[in-house]
C-alpha positions as CSV (number, residue, x, y, z in Angstrom):
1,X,10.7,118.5,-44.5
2,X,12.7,117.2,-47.7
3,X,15.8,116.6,-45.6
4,X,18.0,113.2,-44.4
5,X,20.4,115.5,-42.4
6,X,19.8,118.3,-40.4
7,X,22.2,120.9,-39.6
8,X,22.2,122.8,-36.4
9,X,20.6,125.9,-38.0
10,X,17.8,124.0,-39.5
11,X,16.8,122.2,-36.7
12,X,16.9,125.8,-34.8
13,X,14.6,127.3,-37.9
14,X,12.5,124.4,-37.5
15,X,11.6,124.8,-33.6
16,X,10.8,128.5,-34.5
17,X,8.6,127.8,-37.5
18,X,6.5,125.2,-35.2
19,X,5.8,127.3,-32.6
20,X,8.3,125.7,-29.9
21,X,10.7,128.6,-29.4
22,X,10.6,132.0,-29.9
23,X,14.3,132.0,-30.7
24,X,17.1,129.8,-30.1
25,X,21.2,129.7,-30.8
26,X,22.8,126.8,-32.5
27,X,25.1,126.4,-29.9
28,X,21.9,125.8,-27.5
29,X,20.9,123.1,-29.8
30,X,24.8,121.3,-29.8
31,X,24.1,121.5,-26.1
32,X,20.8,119.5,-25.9
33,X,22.0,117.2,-28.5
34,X,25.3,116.6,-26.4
35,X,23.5,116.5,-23.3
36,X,21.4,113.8,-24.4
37,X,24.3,112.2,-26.3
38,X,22.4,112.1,-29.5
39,X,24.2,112.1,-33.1
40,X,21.7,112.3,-35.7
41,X,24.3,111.9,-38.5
42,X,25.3,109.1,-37.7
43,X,23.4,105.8,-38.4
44,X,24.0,101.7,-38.8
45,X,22.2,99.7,-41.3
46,X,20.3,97.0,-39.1
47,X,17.1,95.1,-39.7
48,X,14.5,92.9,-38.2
49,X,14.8,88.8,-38.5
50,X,11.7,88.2,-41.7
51,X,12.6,84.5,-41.9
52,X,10.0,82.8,-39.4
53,X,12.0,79.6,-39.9
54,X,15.2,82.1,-39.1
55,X,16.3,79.8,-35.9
56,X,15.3,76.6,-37.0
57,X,17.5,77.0,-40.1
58,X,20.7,79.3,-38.5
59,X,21.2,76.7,-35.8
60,X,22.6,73.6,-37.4
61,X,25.1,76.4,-39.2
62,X,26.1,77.7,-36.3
63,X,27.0,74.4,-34.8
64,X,28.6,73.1,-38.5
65,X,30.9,76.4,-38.1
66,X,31.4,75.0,-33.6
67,X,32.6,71.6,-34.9
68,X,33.9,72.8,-38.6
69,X,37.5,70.5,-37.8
70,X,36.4,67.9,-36.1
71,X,34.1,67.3,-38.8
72,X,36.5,67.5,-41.4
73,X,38.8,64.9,-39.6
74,X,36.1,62.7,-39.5
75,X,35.8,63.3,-43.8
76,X,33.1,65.7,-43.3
77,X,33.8,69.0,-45.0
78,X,32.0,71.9,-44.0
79,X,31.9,74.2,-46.7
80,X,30.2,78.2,-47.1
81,X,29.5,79.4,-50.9
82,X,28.4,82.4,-52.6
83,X,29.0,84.8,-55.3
84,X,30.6,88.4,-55.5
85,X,28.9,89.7,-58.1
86,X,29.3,92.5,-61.1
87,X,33.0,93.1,-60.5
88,X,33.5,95.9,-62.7
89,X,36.8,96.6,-64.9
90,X,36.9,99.9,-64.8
91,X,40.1,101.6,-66.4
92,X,41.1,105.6,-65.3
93,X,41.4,107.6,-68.0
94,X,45.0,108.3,-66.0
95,X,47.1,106.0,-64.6
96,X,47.2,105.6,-60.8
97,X,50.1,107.8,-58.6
98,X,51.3,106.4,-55.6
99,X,51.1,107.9,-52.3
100,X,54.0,110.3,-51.4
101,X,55.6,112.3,-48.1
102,X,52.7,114.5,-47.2
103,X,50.4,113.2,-49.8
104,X,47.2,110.5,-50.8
105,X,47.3,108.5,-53.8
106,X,45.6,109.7,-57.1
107,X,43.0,107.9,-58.8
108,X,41.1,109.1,-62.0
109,X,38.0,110.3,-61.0
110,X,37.0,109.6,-64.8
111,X,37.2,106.0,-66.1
112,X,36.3,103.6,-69.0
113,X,33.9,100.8,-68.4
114,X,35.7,97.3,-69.8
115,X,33.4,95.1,-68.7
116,X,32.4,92.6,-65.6
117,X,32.3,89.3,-64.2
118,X,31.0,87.2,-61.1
119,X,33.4,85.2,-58.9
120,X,32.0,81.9,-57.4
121,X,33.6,81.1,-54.9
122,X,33.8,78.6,-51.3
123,X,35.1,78.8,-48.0
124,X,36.4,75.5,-46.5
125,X,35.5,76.5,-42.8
126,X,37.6,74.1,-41.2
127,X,40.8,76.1,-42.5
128,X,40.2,79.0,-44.1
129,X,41.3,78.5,-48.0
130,X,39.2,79.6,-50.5
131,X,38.6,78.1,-54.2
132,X,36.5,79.8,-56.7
133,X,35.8,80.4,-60.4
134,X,35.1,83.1,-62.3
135,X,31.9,83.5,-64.8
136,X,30.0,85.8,-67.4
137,X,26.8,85.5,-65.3
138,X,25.3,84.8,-62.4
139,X,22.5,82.1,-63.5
140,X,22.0,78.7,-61.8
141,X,24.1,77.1,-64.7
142,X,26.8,79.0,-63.7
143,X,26.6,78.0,-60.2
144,X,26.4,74.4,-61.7
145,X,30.2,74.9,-63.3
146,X,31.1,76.2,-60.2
147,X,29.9,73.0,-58.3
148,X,31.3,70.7,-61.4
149,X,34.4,72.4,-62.2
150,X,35.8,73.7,-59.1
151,X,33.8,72.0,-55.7
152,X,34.0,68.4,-56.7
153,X,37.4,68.3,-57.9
154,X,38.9,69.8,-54.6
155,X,36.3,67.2,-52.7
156,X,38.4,64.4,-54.4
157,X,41.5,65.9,-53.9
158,X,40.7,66.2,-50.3
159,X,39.5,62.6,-49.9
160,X,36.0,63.7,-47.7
161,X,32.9,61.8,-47.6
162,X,30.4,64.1,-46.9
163,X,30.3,67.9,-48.0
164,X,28.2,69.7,-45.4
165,X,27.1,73.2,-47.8
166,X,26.1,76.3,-46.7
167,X,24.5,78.6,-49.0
168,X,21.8,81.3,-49.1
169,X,18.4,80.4,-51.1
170,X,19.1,83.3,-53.4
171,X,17.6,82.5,-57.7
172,X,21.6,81.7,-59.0
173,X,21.3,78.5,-56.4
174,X,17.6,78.1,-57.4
175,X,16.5,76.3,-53.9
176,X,13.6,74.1,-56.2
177,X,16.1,72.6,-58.2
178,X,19.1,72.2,-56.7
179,X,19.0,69.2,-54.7
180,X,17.2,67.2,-57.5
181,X,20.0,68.3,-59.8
182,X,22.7,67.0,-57.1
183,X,20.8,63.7,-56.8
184,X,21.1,63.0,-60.2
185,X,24.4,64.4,-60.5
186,X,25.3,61.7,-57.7
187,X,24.1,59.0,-59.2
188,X,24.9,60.1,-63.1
189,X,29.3,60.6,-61.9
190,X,29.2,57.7,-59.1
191,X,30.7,60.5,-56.6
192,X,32.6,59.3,-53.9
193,X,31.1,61.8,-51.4
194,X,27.4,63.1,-50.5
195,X,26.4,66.6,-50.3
196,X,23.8,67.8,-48.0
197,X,22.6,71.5,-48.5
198,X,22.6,73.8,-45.6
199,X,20.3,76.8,-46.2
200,X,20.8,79.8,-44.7
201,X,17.9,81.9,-43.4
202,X,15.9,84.6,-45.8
203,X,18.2,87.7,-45.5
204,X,21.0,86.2,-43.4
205,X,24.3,86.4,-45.6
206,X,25.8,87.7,-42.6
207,X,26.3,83.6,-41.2
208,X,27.6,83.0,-44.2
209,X,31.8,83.0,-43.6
210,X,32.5,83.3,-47.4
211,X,31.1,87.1,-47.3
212,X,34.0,87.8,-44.4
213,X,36.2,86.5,-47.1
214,X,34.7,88.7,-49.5
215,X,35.2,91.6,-47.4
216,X,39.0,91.0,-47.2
217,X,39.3,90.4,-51.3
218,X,37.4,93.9,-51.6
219,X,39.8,95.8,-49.4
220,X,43.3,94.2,-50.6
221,X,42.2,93.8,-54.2
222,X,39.1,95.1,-55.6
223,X,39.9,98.9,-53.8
224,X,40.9,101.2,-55.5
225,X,39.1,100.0,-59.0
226,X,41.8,100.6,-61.8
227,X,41.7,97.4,-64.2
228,X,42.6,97.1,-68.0
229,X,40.0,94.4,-68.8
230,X,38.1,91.5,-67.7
231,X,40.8,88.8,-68.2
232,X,43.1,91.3,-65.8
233,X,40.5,91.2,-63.4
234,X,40.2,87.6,-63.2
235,X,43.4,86.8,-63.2
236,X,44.1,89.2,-60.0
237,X,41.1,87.4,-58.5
238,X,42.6,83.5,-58.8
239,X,46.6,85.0,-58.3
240,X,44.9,86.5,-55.1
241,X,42.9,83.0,-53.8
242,X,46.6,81.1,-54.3
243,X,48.3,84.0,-52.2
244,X,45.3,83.5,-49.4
245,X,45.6,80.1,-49.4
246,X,49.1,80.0,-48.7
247,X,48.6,81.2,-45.3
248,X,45.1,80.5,-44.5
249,X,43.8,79.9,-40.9
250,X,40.0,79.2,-40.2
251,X,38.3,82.5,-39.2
252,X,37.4,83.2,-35.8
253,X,34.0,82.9,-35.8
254,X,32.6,83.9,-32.5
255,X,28.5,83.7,-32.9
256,X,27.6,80.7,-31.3
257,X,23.9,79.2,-30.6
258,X,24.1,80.7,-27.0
259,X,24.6,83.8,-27.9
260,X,21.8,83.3,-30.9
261,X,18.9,82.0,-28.2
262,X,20.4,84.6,-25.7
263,X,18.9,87.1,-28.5
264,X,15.8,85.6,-30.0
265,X,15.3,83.0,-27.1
266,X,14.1,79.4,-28.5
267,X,10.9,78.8,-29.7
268,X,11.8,75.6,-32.0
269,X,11.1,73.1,-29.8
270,X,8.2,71.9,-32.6
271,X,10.4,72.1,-35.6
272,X,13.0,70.0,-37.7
273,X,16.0,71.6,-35.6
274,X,16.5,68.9,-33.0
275,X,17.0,66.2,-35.8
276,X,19.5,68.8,-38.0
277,X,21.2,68.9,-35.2
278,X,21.8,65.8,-33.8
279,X,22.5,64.8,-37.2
280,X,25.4,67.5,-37.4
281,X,26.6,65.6,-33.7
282,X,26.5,62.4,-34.7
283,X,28.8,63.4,-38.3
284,X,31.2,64.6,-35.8
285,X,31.2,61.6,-33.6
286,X,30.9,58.6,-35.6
287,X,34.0,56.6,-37.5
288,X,33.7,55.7,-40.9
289,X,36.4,55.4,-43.3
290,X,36.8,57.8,-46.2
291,X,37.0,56.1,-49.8
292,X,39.1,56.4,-52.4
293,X,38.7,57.4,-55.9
294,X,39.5,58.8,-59.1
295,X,37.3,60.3,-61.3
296,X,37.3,62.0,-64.8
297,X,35.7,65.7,-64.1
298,X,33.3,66.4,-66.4
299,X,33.0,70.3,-67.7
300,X,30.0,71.9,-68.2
301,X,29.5,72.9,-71.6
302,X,27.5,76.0,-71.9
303,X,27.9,79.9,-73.6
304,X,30.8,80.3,-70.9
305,X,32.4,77.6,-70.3
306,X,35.6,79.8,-71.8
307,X,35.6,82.4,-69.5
308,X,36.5,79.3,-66.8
């Protein structure tokens, strides 16, 4: 049957046509249904774990997230990054009318298309404010400018030693390449600070805290969608990261490794995890004093550098 949602009548047709019932009343099949305390029409998107390495790599996250400000007192700065990607500018054809006694706000239901952009943004776990940049595209480059422009300069500003970052292994932070690049990048600038990549697990965005943060920014800002251009957009975007940060708090992130082994149990007794994280442990134990320095930022000249 070409249908996703049945209605009671067609499910009553259907029982006839196969044979099941001679006849039956919709309010017979309500019954069953309500009896059995079944809702068809309603569903949650959910899906298996695909990543065999899924434990082995959430774990140490999990604990980074556990011991996020400890860490961070210690100059070890536990950050989550990702993009919000192909945030439209889309003008009404009409303005917007404001809610009234008795009555919803009005949004065009017709609009012009002005164009898009890609935030970039990162979430310092240990207390909740956000930094970000917004680009033309969404290509590994871009997440280079993002990591140039925006991550180092607020590592220097915060004096840390040791960024701790968790990302997904999505093509924009092209896993093959990204840790050579940071390497020479290290060693090219003279940083003050080490970076050590976090991966998340194949289809796992859901452990990383940025997207909670992305939620929020798509409710208070993004919702409803009545922009004027691209350069509107973005500046809503960064006035909107300085009005976060002005009362940030770390989220309360409640998934812990108990809970995760509670669900999957533990079968990574044979793998890397035990050294990840003992080495997440020992950052959070051990005493070692932050440097200081100043540093010239360098910008990343490519096609977009002017949308920065």
């Amino acid at each position: 049957m070409p249908l996703a949602r049945w209605s009671y009548a067609e499910i009553a047709q259907r029982l006839v046509a196969l044979g099941v019932v001679v006849s039956i009343a919709t309010s017979t099949i309500g019954r069953w249904l309500q009896a059995e305390r079944i809702k068809p029409w309603r569903y949650h998107l959910w899906q298996h774990v695909r990543d065999p390495r899924f434990l082995e790599l959430a774990k140490p996250v999990l604990r980074l997230y556990e011991l996020a400000c400890e860490l961070y007192q210690r100059g070890v700065w536990v950050v989550c990054t990702d993009e919000k990607t192909s945030i439209q500018a889309r003008q009404g054809i009409d303005d917007p009318q404001p809610a009234a006694a008795g009555q919803a706000g009005h949004i065009a239901a017709r609009y012009v298309r002005q164009g898009a952009l890609q935030l970039f943004a990162g979430l310092s776990v240990a207390d909740g404010q956000v930094f970000g940049c917004c680009r033309e595209h969404r290509c590994f480059v871009d997440f280079q400018a993002f990591i140039l422009e925006v991550l180092v300069p607020e590592a220097v500003r915060r004096g840390v030693r040791l960024i701790c970052l968790v990302l997904d292994n999505g093509p924009t932070h092209a896993p093959k390449q990204l840790e050579a690049w940071l390497a020479e990048q290290q060693a090219l600038q003279q940083w003050p600070f080490e970076i050590k990549l976090f991966w998340l697990p194949k289809y796992a965005s859901w452990l990383d805290q940025v997207e909670i943060w992305f939620s929020i920014l798509q409710r208070k800002v993004l919702s409803p969608n009545h922009f004027e251009s691209v350069a509107h957009v973005k500046q809503l975007l960064l006035n909107f990261i300085q009005y976060h940060n002005r009362t940030a708090t770390p989220i309360r992130w409640s998934y812990t490794i108990a809970k995760l082994e509670k669900k999957f149990g533990d079968d990574t007794q044979d793998s890397m995890l035990p050294s990840m994280l003992q080495l997440v442990d020992q950052l959070a134990t051990q005493q070692v004093s932050t440097p200081t320095y100043t540093m010239e930022i360098p910008c990343l000249a490519d096609q977009n550098s002017g949308t920065n």
